[in-house]
N, C-alpha and C positions, 0 to 999 in steps of 0.2 A: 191105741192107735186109731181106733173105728168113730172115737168121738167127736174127732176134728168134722167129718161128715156131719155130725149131729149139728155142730157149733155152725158149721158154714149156712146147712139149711133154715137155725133159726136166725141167723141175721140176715137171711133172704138172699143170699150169695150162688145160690143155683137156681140156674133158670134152664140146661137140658143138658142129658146124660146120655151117653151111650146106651149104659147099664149101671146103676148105682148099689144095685145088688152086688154084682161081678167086683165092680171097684171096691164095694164094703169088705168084701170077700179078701180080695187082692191086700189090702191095707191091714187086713189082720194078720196076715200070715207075717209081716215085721215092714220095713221102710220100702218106700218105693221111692223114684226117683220124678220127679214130675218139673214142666219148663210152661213158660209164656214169653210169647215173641212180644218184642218192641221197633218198630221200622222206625227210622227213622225222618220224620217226611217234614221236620222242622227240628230247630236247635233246641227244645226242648220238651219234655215226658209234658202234657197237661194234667189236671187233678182228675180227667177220665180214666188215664191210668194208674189212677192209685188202684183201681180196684183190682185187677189182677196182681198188682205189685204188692200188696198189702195180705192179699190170698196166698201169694206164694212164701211168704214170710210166716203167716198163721200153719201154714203145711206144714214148714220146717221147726218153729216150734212145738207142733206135735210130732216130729222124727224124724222126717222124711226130708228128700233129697232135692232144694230148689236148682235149676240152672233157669237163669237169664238171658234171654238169648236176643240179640241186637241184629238188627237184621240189613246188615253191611249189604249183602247181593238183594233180598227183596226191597231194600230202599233205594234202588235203582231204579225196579220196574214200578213200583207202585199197585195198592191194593184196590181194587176196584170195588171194594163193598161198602155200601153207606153211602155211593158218590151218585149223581146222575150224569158228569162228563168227567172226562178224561181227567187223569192227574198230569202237570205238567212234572216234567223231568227234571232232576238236579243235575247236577254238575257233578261228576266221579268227586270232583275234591272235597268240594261243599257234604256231599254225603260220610264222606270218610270224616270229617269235622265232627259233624253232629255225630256219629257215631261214639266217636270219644266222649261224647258228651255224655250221652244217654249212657253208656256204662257207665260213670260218675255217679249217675243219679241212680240209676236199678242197684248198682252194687251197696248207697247207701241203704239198703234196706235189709241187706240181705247178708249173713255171717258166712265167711268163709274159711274162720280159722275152727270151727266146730270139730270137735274131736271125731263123732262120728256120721256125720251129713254134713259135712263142708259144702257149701253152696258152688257151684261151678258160673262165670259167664262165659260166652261164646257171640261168637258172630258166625253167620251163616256162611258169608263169604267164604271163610276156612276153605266150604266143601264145596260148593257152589261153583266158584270163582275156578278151579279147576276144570269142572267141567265140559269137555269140546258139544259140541252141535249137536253133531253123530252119536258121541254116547247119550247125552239128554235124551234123544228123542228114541233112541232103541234101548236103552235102560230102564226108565223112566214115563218116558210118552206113552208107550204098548201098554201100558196100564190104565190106560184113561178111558174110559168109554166117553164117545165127545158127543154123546146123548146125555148121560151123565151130568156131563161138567155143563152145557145148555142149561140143563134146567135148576141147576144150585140158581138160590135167589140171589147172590149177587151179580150173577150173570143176565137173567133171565130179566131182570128187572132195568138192566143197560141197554138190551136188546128188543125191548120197548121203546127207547128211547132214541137216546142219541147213538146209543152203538158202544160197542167199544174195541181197541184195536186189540191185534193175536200178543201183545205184550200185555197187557195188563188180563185177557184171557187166559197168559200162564200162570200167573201170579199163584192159582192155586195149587198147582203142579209141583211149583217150585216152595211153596211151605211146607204143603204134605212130604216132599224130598226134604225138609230137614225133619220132621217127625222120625222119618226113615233114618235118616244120621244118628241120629241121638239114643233111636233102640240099640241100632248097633253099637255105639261108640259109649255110651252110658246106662244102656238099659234103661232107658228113660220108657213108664208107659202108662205115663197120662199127660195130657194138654192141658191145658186152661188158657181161657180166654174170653173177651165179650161173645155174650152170644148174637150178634153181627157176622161172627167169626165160625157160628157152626158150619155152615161148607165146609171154608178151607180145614176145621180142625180136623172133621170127620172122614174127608179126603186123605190124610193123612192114616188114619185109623185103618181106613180101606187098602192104601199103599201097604201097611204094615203086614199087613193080613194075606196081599197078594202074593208078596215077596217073600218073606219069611214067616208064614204061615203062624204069628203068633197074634193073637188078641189083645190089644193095648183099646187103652182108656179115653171117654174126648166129655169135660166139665165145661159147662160155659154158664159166666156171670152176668148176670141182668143189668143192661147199659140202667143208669139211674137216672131217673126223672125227678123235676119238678111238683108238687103239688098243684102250682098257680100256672102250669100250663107252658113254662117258659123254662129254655133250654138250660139243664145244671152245667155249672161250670162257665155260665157264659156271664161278662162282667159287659158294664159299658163300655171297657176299652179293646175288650177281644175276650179271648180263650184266658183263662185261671194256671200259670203255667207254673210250672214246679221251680224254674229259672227266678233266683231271685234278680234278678235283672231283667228279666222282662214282666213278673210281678212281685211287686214289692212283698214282705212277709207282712207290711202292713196292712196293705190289702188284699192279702188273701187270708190274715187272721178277721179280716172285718166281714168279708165276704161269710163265712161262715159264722159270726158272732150274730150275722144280720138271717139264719135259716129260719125260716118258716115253723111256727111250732107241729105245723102238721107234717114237716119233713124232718127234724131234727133227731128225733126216735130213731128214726131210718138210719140216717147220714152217722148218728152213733153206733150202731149195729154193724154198719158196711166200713167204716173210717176208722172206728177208734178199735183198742185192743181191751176196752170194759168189760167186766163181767156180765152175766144175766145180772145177777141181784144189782152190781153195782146203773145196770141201765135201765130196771122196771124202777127203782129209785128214782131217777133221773124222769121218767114216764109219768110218777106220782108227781112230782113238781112240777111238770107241765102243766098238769088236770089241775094242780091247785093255786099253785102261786105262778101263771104263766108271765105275771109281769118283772119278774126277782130273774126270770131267762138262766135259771143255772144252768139247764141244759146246750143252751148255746155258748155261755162261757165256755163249760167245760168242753165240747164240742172245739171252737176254738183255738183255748187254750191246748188241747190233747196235741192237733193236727199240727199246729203254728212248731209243737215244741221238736213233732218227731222231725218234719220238713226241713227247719231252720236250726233246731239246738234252742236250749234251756237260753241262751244272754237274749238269742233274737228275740226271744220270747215276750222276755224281761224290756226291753225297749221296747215293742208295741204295746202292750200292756200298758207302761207310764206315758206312752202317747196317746194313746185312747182317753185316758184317765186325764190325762193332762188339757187334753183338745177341748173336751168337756166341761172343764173347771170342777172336776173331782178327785182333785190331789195331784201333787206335782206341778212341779214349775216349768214352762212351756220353754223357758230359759236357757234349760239345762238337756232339754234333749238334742239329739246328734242332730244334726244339718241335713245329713240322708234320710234320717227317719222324719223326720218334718216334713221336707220336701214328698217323702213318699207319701208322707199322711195326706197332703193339700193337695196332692195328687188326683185322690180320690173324691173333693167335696170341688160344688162351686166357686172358682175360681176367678178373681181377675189381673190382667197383668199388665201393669203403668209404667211407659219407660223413666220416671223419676217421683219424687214425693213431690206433695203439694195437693194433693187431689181430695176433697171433704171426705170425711166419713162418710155422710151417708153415701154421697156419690160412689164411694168402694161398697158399699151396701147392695146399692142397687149394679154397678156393673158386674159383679160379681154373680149376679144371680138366686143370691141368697133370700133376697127379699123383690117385689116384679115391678119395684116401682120409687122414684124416690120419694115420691108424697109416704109410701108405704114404711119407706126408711126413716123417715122424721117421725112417724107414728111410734113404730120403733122404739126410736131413741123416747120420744116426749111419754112412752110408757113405762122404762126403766127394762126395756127387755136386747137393750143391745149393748154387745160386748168387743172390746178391740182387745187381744191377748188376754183374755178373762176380766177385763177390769170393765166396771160399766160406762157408760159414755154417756152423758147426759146434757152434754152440749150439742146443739142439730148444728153448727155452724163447725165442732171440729174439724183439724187438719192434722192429722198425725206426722209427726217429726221421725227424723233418723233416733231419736230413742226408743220408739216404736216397733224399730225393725229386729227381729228376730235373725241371727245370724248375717247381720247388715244387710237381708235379703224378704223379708219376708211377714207377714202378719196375718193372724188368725182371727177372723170374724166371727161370732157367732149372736143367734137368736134366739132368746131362749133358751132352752136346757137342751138342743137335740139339735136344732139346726146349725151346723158349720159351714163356714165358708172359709177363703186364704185369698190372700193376697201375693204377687212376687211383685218386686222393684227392679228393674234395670234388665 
C-alpha cells in the first residue's frame, strides 16, 4: 500500500504534506478512503484537472478508497484563490447543469463497481444546502480564527488588492465543512488537491481536529508549468477542456503531440499510467533521437485514448497522418474530424469557389504574401488536398472540395492550412 507514495513522489506529484510520515504510517495499516473537490465554475473539468483526477485513480489502483466530490454548494460562492477580482456568480440552474456534467466526466475515471474500494461521488450541496444561517455560523464559524483565515494566501493576497467580499471569504469555511462531512460520513482522511488549494485543504485538516479530535491528512499537487514560460493548458483558442465539444480530441491530441521535449518526461510522469522502466525509455529517446518524437506520440496517443476512447483515437491519428500527406486519404475522413483538424491551422473562408490558389495561399495565412505563394507553387512545395500544384494561375473546382465544404492546403512537409466554402 506504502508504494503508491513512492510512485506519486517520483512522478513529482507532491508538492506539500501535512505529515507524510503520519500518512505513510496511516496507508500501511490497510485502505484509506481519500477525495478531491471539483467546482464547478464552467461546463467543463480543463486538462488542469487531470492532475488531481488522475491521482485519485492511481490511489485507488493501489487500494484505497477515491470519492469525487462536485461541489454543487461551493459553485455558487466561488473560490477565491488564484484570482485577483471577484468571481462573477452563476445562475442556481446553470450551476446545477454543469454539475451534471463534471460528474460525467470525474466518474469517467474512476471504478465504482470495485469489489473492495468502490469509488463513491458526492456533491457538497447534499450537506451544505441544508444548512440554516444560525447553525453555519455557531457550528462551524466558532471555529475559525478570522486572524487565521486573513492571513491564508488566498486571502491575504485579495486584500492587497482589490478586496474581496464575506462570500467568497467563506468559501474556505465551507470546503473545510465538507472535509468534516466526509470524516464523518465516509471516514474519509486525506484531501488531495492543487497546491493553490493548501489553505482551504488544511483548513479543513484543522476543522477535523477541532471537532472530532481526530488527525486527518492534507496532499497537494504541483500546479504544472511550462518549460517556455507559457501557461500549460492554454491553446490559442482558450483553456484545453476535457469537453469534446468545446475541444476537439483533435486538438487536444495535437496539443500534446506538439510538448516541448524539455516537458514531455514530466507531462509522462504526471499524465500517463507508464511505468519507471517503461518512461526512462522514453527519456533515452529524447536524448537520442529527439527528432523520431516517440515520446510525444506516445504522450499523445496515451492521453487522447484514456479522454476520448480507443475509435476517437483512431480518427485523429488517420487525420494527422492524413493532413500531412503520410498515409490515408483525406477523402475518407469524417466531416467533424476535418472540420476539427482545420480548426486548428490557418484558415480561410470564401463565400463561394472561384478564388486562385494562391490567392487561398496567402489569405489563409499559410504563406504572408502572394508573390510568396507563386514562389511556392514555381518551387514544387505547394499542395491543395496532398496533390502538388504546379500551376500559379490554378482555380480549384467543386471536385476540390472535401465534404462539399472544405480544402486542405499545405507547404511543405509541416505547414497546413484549410480552407471552408460557403
Amino acid at each position: 500500500m506504502t508504494d503508491i507514495l513512492d510512485d506519486l513522489a517520483w512522478r513529482g506529484l507532491i508538492a506539500q504534506s501535512t505529515d507524510l510520515d503520519a500518512l505513510r504510517a496511516s496507508m500501511a495499516k490497510g485502505p484509506i478512503t481519500v477525495y478531491a473537490g471539483f467546482d464547478p465554475t464552467a461546463a467543463s473539468l480543463h486538462v488542469g484537472h487531470f492532475v488531481p483526477l488522475l491521482t485519485l485513480r492511481r490511489l485507488q489502483l493501489a487500494g484505497h478508497r477515491p470519492i469525487g466530490l462536485v461541489g454543487g454548494a461551493t459553485g455558487l460562492i466561488g473560490d477565491p484563490s488564484g484570482r485577483n477580482t471577484e468571481r462573477s456568480l452563476n445562475a442556481a440552474e446553470v450551476v446545477d447543469e454543469w454539475v451534471e456534467r463534471l460528474r460525467g466526466q470525474v466518474g469517467r475515471f474512476l471504478d465504482f463497481d470495485a469489489q473492495s474500494n468502490a469509488a463513491l461521488m458526492v456533491s457538497n450541496l447534499d450537506w451544505t444546502g441544508q444548512l440554516s444561517a444560525i447553525g453555519f455560523l455557531r457550528d462551524i464559524g466558532k471555529h475559525f480564527p478570522v486572524n487565521r483565515m486573513l492571513a491564508r494566501e488566498s486571502v491575504s493576497a485579495r486584500l492587497q488588492g482589490e478586496g474581496l467580499s464575506y462570500t467568497e471569504f467563506s468559501y474556505q469555511i465551507l470546503q473545510a465543512n465538507d472535509y468534516l462531512e466526509l470524516y464523518r460520513r465516509h471516514n474519509c482522511t486525506l484531501q488531495i488537491g492543487g497546491s493553490d488549494q493548501w489553505g482551504n485543504i488544511t483548513a479543513g485538516v484543522d476543522l477535523v481536529r477541532r471537532i472530532e479530535g481526530a488527525h486527518v491528512h492534507a496532499l497537494t499537487l504541483p500546479l504544472i508549468t511550462k518549460a517556455d514560460g507559457t501557461k500549460f493548458g492554454k491553446t490559442a483558442g482558450g483553456a484545453l477542456w476535457l469537453d469534446p465539444e468545446m475541444t476537439s480530441p483533435y486538438a487536444f491530441y495535437q496539443y500534446f503531440l506538439n510538448s516541448d521535449d524539455r516537458d514531455v518526461i514530466h507531462y509522462l510522469k504526471v499524465f500517463t499510467f507508464k511505468s519507471r522502466e517503461e518512461i526512462e525509455a522514453l527519456e533515452k529517446a529524447v536524448a537520442e533521437r529527439p527528432f523520431a518524437r516517440e515520446a510525444q506520440r506516445t504522450l499523445a496517443e496515451d492521453l487522447t485514448e484514456l479522454l476520448h476512447g480507443k475509435e476517437e483515437l483512431d480518427a485523429v491519428v488517420a487525420a494527422s497522418k492524413a493532413l500531412f500527406g503520410q498515409g490515408g486519404a483525406l477523402e475518407d475522413l469524417p466531416a467533424s474530424t476535418l472540420a476539427a483538424a482545420l480548426a486548428e491551422v490557418p484558415k480561410a473562408e470564401i463565400p463561394a469557389l472561384g478564388v486562385p490558389f494562391v490567392d487561398l495561399l496567402a489569405d489563409s495565412g499559410l504563406v504572408e504574401s502572394k508573390s510568396a505563394a507563386r514562389r511556392a507553387v514555381k518551387e514544387g512545395g505547394a499542395y491543395l488536398n496532398n496533390v502538388k500544384i504546379t500551376d500559379e494561375a490554378y482555380v480549384p473546382t467543386a471536385d476540390d472540395l472535401l465534404h462539399e465544404r472544405f480544402m486542405v492546403l499545405r507547404r511543405g512537409k509541416k505547414s497546413i492550412g484549410g480552407v471552408e466554402v460557403g
